[in-house]
Backbone bond lengths (Angstrom), bond angles and torsions (degrees), N, CA, C in turn:
res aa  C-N    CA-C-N  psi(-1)  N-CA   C-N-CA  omega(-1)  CA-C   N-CA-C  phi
1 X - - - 1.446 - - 1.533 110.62 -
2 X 1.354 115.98 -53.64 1.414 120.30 -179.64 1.951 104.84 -48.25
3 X 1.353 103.05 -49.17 1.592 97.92 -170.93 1.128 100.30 -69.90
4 X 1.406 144.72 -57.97 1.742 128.62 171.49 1.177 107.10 -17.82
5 X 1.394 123.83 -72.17 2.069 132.14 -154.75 2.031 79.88 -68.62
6 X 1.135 129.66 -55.44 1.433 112.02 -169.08 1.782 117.51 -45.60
7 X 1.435 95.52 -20.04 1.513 110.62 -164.27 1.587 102.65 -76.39
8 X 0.871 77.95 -47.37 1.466 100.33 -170.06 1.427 126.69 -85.24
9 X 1.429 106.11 -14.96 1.678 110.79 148.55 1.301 113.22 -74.95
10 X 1.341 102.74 -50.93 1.561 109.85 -169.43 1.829 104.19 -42.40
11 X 1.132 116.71 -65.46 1.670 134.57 -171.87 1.496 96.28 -47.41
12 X 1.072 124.40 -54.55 1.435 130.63 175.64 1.740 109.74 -37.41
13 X 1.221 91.25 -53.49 1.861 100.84 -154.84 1.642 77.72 -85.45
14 X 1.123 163.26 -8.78 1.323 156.69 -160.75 1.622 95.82 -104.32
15 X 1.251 120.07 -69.19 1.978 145.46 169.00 1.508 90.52 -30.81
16 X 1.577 124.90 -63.93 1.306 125.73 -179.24 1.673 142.43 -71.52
17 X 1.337 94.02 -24.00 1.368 107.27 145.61 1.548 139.07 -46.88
18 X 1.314 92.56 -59.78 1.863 124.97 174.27 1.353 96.93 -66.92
19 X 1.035 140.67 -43.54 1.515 131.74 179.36 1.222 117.27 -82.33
20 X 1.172 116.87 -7.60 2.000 124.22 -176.29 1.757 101.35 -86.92
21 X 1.504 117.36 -33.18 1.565 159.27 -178.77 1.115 85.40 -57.46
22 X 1.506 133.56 -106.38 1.303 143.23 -165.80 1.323 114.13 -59.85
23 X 1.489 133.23 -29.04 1.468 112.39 155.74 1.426 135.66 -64.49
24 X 1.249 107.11 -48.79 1.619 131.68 166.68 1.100 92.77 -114.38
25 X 1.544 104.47 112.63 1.828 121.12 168.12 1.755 89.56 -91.26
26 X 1.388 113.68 151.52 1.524 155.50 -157.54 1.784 71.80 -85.59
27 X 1.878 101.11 148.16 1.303 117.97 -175.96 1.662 102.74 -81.25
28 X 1.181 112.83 -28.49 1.822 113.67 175.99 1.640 98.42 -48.22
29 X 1.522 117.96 -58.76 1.549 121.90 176.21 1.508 134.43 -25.33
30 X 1.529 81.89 -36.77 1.980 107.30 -170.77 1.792 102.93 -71.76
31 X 1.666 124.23 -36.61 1.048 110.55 174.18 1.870 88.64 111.30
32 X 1.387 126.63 -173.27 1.399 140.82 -168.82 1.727 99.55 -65.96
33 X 1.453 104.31 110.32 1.527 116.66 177.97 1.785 99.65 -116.79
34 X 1.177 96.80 133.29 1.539 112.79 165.54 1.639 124.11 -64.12
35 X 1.680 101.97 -42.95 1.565 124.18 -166.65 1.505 98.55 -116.03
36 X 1.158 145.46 27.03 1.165 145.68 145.00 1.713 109.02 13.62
37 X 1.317 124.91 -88.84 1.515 149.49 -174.12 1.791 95.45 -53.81
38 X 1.749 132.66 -35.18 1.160 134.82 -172.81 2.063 93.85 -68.53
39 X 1.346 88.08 -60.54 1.490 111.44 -162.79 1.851 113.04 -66.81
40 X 0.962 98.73 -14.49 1.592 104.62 175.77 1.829 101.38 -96.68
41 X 1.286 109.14 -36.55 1.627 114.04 173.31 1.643 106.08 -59.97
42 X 1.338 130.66 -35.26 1.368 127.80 150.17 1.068 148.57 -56.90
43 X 1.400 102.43 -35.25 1.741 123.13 174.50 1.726 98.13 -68.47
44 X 1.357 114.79 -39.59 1.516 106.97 173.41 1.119 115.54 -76.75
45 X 1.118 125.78 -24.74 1.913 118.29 -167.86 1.560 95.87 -70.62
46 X 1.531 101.57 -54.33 1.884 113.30 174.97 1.377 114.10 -18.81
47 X 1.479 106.18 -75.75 1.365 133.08 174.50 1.576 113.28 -17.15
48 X 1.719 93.39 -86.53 1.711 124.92 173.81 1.545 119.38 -49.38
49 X 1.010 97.62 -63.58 1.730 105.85 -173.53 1.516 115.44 -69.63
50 X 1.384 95.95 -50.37 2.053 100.87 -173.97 1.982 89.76 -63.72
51 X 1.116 112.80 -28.40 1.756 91.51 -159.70 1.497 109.43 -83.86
52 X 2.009 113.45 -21.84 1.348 110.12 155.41 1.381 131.65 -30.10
53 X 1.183 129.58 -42.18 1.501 125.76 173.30 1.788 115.33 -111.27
54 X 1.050 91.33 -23.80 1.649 88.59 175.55 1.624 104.82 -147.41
55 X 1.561 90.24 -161.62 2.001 93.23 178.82 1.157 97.26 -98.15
56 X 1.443 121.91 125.77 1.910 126.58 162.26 1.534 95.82 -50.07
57 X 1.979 109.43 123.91 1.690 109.44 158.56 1.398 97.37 -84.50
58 X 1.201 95.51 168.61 1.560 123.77 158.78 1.242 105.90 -38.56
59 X 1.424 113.03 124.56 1.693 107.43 175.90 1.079 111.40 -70.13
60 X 1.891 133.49 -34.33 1.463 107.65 176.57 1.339 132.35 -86.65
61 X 1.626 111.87 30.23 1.668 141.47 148.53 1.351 119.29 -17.89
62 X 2.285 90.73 -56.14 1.317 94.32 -170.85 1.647 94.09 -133.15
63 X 1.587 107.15 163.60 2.049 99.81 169.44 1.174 104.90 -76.40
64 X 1.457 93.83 -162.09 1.753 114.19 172.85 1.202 101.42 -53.05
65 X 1.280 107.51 -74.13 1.784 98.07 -155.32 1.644 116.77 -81.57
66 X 1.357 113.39 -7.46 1.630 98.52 144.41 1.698 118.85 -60.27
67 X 1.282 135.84 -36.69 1.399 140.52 -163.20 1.233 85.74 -69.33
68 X 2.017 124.23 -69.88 1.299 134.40 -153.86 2.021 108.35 -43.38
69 X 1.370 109.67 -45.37 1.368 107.29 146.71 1.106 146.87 -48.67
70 X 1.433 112.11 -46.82 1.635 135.19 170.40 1.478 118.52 -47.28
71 X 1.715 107.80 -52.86 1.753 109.56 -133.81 1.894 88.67 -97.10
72 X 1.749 113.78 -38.35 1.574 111.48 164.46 1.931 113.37 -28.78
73 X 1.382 88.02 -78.89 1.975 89.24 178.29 1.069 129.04 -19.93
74 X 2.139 105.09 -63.88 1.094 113.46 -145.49 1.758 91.19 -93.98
75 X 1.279 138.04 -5.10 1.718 134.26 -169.47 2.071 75.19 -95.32
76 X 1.092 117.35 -60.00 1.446 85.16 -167.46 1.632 119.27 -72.24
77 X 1.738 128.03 -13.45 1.254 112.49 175.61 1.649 114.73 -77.06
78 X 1.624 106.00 -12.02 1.568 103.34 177.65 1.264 109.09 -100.91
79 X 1.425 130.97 7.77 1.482 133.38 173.46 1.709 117.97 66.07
80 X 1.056 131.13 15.49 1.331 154.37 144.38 1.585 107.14 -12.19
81 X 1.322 130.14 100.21 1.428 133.09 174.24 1.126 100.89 -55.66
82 X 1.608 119.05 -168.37 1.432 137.51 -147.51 1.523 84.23 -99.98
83 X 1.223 132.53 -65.65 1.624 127.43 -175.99 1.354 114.76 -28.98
84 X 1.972 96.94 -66.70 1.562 97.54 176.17 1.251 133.43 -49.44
85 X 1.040 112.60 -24.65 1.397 129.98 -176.75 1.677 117.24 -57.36
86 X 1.585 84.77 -66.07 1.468 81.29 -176.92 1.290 105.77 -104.41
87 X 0.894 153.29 54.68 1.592 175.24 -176.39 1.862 95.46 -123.54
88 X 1.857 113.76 -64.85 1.413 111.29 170.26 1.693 123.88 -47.56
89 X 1.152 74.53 -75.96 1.974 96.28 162.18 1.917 118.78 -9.84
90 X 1.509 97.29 -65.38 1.521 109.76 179.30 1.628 103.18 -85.01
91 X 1.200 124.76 -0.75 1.434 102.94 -168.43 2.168 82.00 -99.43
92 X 1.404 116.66 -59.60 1.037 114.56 164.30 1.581 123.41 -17.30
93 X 1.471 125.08 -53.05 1.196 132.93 -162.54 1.771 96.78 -88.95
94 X 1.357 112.45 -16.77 1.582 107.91 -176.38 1.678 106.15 -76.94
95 X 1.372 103.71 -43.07 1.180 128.26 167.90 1.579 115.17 -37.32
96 X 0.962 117.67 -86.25 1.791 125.19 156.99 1.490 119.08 -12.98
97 X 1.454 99.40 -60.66 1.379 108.71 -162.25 1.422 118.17 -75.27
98 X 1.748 95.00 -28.54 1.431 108.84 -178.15 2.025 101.01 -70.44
99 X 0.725 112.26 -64.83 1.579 122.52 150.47 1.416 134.07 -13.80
100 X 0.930 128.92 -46.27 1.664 146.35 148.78 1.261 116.06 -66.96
101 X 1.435 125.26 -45.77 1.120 132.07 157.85 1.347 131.94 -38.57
102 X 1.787 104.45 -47.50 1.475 96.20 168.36 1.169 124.76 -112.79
103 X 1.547 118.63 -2.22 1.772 115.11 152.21 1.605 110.58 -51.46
104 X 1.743 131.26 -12.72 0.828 107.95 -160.82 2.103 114.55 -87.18
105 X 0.861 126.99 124.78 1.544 91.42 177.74 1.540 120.16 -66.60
106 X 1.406 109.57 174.40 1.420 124.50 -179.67 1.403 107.80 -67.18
107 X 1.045 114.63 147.80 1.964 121.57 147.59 1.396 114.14 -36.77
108 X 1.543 117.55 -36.10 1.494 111.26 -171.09 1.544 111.58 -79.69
109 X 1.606 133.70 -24.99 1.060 135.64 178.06 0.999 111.45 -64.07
C-alpha cells in the first residue's frame, strides 16, 4: 500500500513539474536576459501566487494587452508588494516577447 501512495505522489510531483514548465517556461528558455535574478523573482511569484486562487495558464494564453488588463486586478486582489509586482510584470512581458520572437520567421526564409 505504502508503495502505491509513493507511486502516486511521485507521478504527481513529476505531472506537476511539467506543467509549472509549460506555463512558466524557466528564464534559460527566454534566451539573453539582462535581469535574470528580477525575472526569475517573477517566474516564482507566477507560480505561487497565481496558483493560490486558481491554476496559472500559460502566459502565451493571452497577449499584452489582454495581461495589461489582467495582471492590475489580479497583483492587487493577491496583495503582491511593489517588487513583486513588477518583478511578475517583466517576467510576464519576457515571456511574450520571447514568444513573438520566435513564432516570427527569419529574413532568410
Amino acid at each position: 500500500m505504502k508503495r502505491i501512495l509513493l507511486t502516486i505522489m511521485a507521478s504527481f510531483s513529476i505531472i506537476g513539474c511539467m506543467d509549472s514548465i509549460s506555463v512558466a517556461p524557466k528564464i534559460a528558455e527566454l534566451g539573453t536576459v539582462s535581469n535574470a535574478m528580477r525575472l526569475e523573482r517573477g517566474r516564482a511569484v507566477y507560480i505561487t501566487s497565481c496558483s493560490r486562487c486558481h491554476n496559472a495558464v500559460r502566459i502565451t494564453r493571452f497577449t499584452q494587452s489582454k495581461w495589461d488588463g489582467i495582471l492590475p486586478e489580479m497583483i492587487e486582489k493577491s496583495k503582491l508588494n511593489s517588487s513583486d509586482s513588477v518583478a511578475v510584470t517583466a517576467y510576464i512581458r519576457k515571456v511574450l516577447n520571447a514568444s513573438t520572437t520566435t513564432a516570427q520567421p527569419s529574413k532568410s526564409e
